[in-house]
C-alpha positions as CSV (number, residue, x, y, z in Angstrom):
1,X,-73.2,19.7,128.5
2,X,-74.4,23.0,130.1
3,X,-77.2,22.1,132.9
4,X,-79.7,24.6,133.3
5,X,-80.8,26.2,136.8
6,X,-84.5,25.7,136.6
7,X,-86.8,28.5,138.0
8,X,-89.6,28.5,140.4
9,X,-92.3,28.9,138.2
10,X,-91.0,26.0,135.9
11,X,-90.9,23.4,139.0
12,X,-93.9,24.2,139.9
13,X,-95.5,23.6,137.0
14,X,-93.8,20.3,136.3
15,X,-94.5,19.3,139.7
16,X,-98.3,19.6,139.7
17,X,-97.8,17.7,136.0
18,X,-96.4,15.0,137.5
19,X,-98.9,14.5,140.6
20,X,-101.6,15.1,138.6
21,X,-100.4,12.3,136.1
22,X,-100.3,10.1,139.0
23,X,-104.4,10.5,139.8
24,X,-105.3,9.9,136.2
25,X,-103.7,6.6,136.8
26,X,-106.5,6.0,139.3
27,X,-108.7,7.4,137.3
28,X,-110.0,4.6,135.5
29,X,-110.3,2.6,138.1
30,X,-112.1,4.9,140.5
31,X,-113.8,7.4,138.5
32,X,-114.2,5.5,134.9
33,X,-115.1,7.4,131.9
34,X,-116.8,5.1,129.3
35,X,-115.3,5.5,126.0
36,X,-112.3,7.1,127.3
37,X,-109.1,5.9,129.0
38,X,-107.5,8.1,131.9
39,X,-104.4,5.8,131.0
40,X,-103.1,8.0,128.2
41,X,-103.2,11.4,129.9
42,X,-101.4,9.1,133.2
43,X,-99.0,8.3,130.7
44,X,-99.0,11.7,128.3
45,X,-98.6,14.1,131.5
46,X,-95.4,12.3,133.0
47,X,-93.7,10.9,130.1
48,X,-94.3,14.0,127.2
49,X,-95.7,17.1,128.4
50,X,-93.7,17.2,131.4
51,X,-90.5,14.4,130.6
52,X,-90.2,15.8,126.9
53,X,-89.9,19.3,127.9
54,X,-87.5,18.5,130.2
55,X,-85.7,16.7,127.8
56,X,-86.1,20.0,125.0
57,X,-85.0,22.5,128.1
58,X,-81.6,19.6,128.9
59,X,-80.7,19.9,124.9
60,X,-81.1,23.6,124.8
61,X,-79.3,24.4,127.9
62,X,-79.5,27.7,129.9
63,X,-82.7,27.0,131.3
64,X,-84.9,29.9,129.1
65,X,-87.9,28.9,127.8
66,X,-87.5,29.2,124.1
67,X,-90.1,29.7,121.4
68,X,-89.2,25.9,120.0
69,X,-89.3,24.0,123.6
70,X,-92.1,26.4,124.7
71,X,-93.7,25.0,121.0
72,X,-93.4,21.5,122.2
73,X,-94.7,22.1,125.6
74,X,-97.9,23.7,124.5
75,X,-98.7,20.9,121.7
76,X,-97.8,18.0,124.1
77,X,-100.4,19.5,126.2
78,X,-103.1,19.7,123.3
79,X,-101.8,16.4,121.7
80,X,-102.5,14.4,125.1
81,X,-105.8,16.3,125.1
82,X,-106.6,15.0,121.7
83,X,-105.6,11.4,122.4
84,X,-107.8,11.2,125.5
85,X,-110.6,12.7,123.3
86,X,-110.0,10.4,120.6
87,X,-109.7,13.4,118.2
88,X,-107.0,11.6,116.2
89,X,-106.9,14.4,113.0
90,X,-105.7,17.0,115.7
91,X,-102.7,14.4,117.7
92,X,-101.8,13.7,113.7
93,X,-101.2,17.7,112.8
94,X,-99.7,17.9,116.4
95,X,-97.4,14.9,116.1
96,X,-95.6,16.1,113.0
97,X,-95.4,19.3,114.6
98,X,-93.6,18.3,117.9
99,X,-91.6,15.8,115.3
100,X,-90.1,18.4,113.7
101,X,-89.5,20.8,116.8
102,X,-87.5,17.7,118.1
103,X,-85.8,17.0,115.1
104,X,-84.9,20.6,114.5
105,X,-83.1,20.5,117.7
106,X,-81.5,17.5,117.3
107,X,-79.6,18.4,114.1
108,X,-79.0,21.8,115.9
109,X,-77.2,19.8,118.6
110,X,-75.5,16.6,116.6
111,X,-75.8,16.4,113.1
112,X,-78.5,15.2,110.5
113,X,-77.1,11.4,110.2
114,X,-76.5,10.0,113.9
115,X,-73.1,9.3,112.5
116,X,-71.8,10.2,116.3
117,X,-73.2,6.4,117.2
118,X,-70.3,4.9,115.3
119,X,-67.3,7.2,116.6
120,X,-65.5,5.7,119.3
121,X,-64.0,9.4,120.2
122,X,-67.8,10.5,120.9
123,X,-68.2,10.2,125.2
124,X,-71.3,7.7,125.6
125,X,-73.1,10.3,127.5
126,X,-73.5,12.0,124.0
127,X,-74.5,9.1,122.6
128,X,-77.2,8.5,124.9
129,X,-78.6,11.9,124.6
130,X,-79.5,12.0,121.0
131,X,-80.3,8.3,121.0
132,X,-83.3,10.3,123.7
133,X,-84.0,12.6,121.1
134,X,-84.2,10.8,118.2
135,X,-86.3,7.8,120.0
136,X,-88.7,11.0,120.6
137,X,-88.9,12.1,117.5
138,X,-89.6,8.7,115.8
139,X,-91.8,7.6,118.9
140,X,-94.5,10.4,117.6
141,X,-94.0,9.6,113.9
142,X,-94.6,5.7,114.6
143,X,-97.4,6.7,116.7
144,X,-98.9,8.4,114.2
145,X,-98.4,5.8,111.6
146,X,-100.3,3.5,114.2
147,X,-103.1,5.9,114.7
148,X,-103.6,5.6,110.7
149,X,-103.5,1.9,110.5
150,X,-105.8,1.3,113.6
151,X,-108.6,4.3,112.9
152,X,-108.9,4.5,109.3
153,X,-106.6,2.3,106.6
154,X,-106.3,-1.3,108.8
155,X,-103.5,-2.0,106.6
156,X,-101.7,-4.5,109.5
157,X,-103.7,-6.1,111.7
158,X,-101.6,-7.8,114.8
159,X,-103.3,-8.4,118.2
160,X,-100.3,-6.2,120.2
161,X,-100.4,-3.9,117.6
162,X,-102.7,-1.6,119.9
163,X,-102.3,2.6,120.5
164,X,-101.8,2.6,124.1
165,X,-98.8,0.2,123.4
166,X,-97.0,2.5,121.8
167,X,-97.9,5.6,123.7
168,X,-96.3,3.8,126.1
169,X,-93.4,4.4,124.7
170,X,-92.6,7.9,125.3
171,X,-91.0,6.4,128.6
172,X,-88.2,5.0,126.1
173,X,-86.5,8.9,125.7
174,X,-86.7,9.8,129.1
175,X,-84.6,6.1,130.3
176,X,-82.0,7.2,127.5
177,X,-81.3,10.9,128.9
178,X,-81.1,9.8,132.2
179,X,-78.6,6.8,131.3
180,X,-76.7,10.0,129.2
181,X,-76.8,11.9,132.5
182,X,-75.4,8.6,134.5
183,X,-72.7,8.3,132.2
184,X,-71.9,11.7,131.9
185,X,-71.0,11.5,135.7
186,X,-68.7,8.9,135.4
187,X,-65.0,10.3,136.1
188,X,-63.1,10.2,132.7
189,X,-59.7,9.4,133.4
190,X,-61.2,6.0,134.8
191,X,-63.9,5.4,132.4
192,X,-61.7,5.3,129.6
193,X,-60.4,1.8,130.9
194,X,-64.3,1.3,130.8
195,X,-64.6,2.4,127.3
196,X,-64.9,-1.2,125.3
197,X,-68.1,-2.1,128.2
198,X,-69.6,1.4,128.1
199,X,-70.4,1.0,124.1
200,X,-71.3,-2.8,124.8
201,X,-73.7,-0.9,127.1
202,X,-75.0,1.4,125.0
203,X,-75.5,-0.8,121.6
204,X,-77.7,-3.5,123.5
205,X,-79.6,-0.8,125.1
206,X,-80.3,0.9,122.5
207,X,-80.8,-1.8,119.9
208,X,-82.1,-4.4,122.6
209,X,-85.2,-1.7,123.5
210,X,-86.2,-2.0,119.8
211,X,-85.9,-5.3,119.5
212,X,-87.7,-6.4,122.4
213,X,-90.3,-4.1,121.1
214,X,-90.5,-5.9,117.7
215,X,-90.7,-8.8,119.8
216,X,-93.5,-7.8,121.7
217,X,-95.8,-6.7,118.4
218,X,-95.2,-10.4,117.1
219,X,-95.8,-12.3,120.3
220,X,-92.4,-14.2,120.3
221,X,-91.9,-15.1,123.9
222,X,-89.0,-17.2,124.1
223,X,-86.5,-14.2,121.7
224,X,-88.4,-12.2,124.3
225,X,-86.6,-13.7,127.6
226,X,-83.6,-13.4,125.3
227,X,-83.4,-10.0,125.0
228,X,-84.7,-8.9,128.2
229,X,-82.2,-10.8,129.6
230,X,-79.0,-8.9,127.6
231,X,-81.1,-6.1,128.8
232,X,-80.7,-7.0,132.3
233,X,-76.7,-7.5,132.2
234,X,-76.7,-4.2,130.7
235,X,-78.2,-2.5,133.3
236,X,-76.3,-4.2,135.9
237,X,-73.3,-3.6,134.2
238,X,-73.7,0.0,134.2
239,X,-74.6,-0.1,137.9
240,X,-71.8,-1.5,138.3
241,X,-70.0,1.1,136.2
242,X,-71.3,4.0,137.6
243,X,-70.9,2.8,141.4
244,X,-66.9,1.7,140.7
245,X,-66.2,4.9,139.2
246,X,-69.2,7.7,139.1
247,X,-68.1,10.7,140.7
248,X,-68.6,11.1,144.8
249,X,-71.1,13.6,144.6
250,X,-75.3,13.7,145.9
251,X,-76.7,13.1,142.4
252,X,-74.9,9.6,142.6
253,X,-77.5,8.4,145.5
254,X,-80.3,9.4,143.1
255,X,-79.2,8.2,140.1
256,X,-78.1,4.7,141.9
257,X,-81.3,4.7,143.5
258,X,-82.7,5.1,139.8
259,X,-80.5,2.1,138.3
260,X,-82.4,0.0,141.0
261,X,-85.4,0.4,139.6
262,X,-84.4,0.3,136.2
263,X,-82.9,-3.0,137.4
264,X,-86.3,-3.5,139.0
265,X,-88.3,-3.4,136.1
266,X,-86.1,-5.8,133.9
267,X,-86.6,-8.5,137.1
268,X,-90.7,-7.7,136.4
269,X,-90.4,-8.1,132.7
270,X,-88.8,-11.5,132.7
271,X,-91.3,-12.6,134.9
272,X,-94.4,-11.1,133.2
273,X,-92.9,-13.0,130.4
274,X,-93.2,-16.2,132.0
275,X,-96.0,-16.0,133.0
276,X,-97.3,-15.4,129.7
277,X,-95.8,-18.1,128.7
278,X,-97.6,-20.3,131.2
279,X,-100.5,-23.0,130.6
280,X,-103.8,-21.2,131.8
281,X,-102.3,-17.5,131.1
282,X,-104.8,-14.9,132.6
283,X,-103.9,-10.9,132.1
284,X,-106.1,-10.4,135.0
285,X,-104.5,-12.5,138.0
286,X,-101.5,-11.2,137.4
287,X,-102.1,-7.2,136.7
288,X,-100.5,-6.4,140.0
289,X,-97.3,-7.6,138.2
290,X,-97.5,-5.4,135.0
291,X,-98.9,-2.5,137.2
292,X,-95.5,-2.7,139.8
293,X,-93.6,-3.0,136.6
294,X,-95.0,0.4,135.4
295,X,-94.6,2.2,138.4
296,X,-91.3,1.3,139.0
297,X,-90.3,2.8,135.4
298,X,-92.3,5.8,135.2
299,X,-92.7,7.2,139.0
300,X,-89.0,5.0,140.0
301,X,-86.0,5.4,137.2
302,X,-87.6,8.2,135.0
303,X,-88.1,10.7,138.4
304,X,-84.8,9.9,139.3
305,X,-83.8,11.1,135.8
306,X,-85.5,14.2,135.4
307,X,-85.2,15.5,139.4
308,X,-81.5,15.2,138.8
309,X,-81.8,17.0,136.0
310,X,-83.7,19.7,136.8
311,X,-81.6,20.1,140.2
312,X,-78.4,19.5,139.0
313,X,-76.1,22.7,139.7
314,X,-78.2,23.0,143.0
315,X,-76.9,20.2,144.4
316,X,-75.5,19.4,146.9
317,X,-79.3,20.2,148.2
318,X,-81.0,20.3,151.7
319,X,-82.6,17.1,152.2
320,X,-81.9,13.8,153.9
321,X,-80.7,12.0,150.9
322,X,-81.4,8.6,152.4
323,X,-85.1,9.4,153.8
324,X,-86.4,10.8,150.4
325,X,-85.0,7.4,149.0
326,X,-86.6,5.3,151.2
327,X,-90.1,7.0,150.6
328,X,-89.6,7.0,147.1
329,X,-89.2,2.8,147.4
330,X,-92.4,2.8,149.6
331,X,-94.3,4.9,147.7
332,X,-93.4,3.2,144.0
333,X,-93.2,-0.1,144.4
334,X,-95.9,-0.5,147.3
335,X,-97.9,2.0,147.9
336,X,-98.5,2.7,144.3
337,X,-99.4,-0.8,142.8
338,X,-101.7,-1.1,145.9
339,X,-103.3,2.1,145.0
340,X,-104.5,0.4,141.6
341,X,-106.5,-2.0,144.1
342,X,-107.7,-0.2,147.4
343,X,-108.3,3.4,147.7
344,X,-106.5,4.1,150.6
345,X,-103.5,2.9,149.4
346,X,-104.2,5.7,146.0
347,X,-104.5,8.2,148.6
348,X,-100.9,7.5,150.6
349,X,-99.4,7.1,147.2
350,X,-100.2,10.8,146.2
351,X,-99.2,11.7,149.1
352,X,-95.8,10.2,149.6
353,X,-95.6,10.9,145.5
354,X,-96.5,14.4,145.8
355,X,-94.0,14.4,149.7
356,X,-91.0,13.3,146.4
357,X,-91.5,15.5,143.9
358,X,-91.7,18.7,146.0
359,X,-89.3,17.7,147.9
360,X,-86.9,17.0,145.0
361,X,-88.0,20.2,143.4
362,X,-88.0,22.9,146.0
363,X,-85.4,21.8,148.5
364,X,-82.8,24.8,149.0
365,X,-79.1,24.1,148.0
366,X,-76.4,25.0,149.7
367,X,-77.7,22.7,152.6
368,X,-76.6,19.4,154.4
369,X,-77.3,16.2,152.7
């Protein structure tokens, strides 16, 4: 896989996308809007304008902004738009649109049929990768089909089966890229005695994600645990993986640091299960939960993902590797949540937020780490 060399202009756009995603998700809860929810273009900005392009720009290599990822880019912008605006005829039209742009790229890349799933000879890494792009692709289509149901046919009617649900799904693509990226680090000559736990890993990933999302539609708590739980091996195991045998380089403090939170967010979710599962179950005393679950997947394991990304043939890159990281803990899984509930907090989050992301973005190569 050819990485790209991302230019100025390009981080700096993505950059301000991401901080700015970060103050609609006070939005709501400092500067409400009645009838519309901040939430989506929180989730919209980070996860598909900005994590989807990225993803488009990875695929395409060479780091030129092409008609077909500029395409994307420009409709991801107007389909968030749409969504916040509750103008569901234009995120339909645009959905298909960005649906097929994927697609198209896709095929380009692997073939029609995911056939490379079931080849043993096919590195994981790959495997990983268009699982990200096709989980795109049928992330907008299902979407879509939702928005149908919900706003005009009512066909299904299921309590979970709510739009914000599944926009929050877009994360899905962006945790599979960067798990392709983690395994494409590994060193080969000693992965291949790894080769029999690195497809255990991928299949219950993959699978497990949809699963648990099934799961989650039909309100089965106990399969629920289950699955989260073979979730939760998984991700250990490919800590465990990636720090016996990843290659010695910068990128691995990042990317381990992203596996913690991935881990992170499994821990949450078994325990926002449970409690769910308790007598006297109420959403609201335990929001702080779901809201340090969030964080710790969007602004912990999926920034990892894309900085490393978008940096990597820069690195090794002028920073102090082991600061950064520390902030980014502070600032995701503390100052963050507590930004949902005190405004002073939602300040030092930005800030520390907006201290990562330029950092990761703009610090020179060719420096000390």
């Amino acid at each position: 896989m050819i990485f790209f060399r991302m230019n100025p202009k390009l981080k700096a756009l993505f950059s301000t996308l991401m901080i700015t995603a970060l103050l609609f998700g006070y939005a709501d809860i400092y500067c409400p809007l009645e009838g519309y929810n901040f939430e989506r273009l929180h989730v919209f900005l980070f996860n598909l304008c900005t994590g989807g392009t990225i993803l488009l720009f990875y695929t395409k290599g060479g780091g030129k902004l092409t008609f077909d990822v500029m395409l994307f880019f420009l409709c991801s912008l107007a389909y968030a738009l749409s969504a916040f605006l509750l103008l569901y005829p234009i995120t339909i039209l645009l959905s298909f649109v960005m649906a097929a742009v994927v697609e198209k790229m896709r095929i380009a890349r692997f073939s029609l049929f995911p056939s490379d799933f079931f080849k043993r000879s096919v590195p994981v890494s790959a495997k990983f990768h268009q699982a990200s792009l096709l989980c795109l692709s049928t992330g907008l289509v299902i979407s879509t089909m939702v928005i149908v149901n919900n706003e005009y046919l009512g066909l299904v009617h299921l309590e979970k089966l709510q739009l914000d649900t599944f926009f929050l799904g877009f994360s899905f693509p962006l945790s599979l890229i960067s798990l392709s990226v983690v395994f494409l680090m590994l060193d080969s000559s000693a992965a291949l005695h790894a080769k029999d736990l690195s497809e255990i890993c991928f299949w219950t990933i993959t699978v497990g994600v949809m699963i648990f999302f099934l799961f989650i539609l039909l309100q089965k708590f106990i399969p629920q645990i289950f699955v989260t739980s073979a979730l939760f091996i998984a991700v250990v195991t490919v800590f465990y993986l990636y720090r016996i045998y990843g290659e010695k380089l910068q990128q691995k403090h990042f990317l381990s640091s992203g596996i913690g939170f991935l881990i992170t967010t499994a821990v949450t979710g078994i325990i926002y299960i449970f409690f769910q599962m308790s007598p006297g179950y109420d959403p609201e005393q335990i929001k702080w939960l779901l809201r340090l679950h969030v964080f710790a997947s969007l602004y912990g394991w999926n920034l990892c993902g894309l900085a490393v990304i978008c940096r990597f043939n820069d690195f090794p890159i002028k920073l102090h590797s082991s600061r950064v990281i520390a902030v980014h803990w502070l600032t995701a899984l503390i100052l963050a949540p507590l930004g949902t509930f005190y405004p002073s907090f939602a300040f030092l989050a930005t800030i520390g937020y907006a201290f990562i992301t330029i950092t990761l973005f703009f610090s020179s190569n060719q420096g000390k780490v």
